[in-house]
Phi, psi and omega in degrees: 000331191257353169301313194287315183287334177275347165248337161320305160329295195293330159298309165311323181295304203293311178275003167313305256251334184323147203219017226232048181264120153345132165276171174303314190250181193253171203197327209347254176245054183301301181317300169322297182260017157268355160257335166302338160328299177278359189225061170288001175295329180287326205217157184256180198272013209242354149305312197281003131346282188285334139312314189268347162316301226273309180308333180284282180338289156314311157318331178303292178319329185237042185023055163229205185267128148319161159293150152341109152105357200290311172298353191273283182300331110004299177292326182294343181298282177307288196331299159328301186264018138107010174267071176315321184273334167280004190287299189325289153348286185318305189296315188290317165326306158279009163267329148331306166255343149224089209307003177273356169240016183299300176353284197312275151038268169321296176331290205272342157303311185282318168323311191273341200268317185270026209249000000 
């Protein structure tokens, strides 16, 4: 009997313990094309452009949320290359989905918009 309570426990522990949950945003290759950023020497922006486009397309497909910031950098992206209504877009799509950053948000619109 106490062999049976000792392994019961150890079951219950090992299955307590499963981490193995979804993330919350979708990421695909947000990283990728945030380190093609700081080493823009590697990628022209109208790749990483096209990289972070491809991540919104797939979270769409996999009905999920992008990460935090991806759309804020997608507009600083259009902004770059002198394309003010996606940029724009872009900036309001992440204040929509995280409303915790319309400030910044705000910050960087008027940044890019007097620039």
């Amino acid at each position: 009997m106490k062999k049976i309570i000792i392994l019961a426990l150890v079951f219950m522990t090992l299955t307590g313990c499963k981490t193995t949950k979804e993330p919350i945003y979708y990421y695909g290759e947000y990283n990728t094309a945030l380190y093609a950023y700081f080493k823009a020497d590697q990628v022209t922006i109208e790749e990483q452009i096209s990289m972070l486009e491809q991540v919104v397309t797939d979270a769409a497909n996999q009905s999920k949320t992008v990460a935090p910031g991806l759309h804020a950098h997608l507009g600083m992206l259009y902004f770059e290359t002198g394309d003010t209504v996606l940029g724009t877009t872009h900036f309001e799509t992440e204040k929509s989905l995280f409303p915790e950053s319309i400030q910044y948000i705000d910050f960087l619109l008027l940044s890019a918009k007097g620039s």
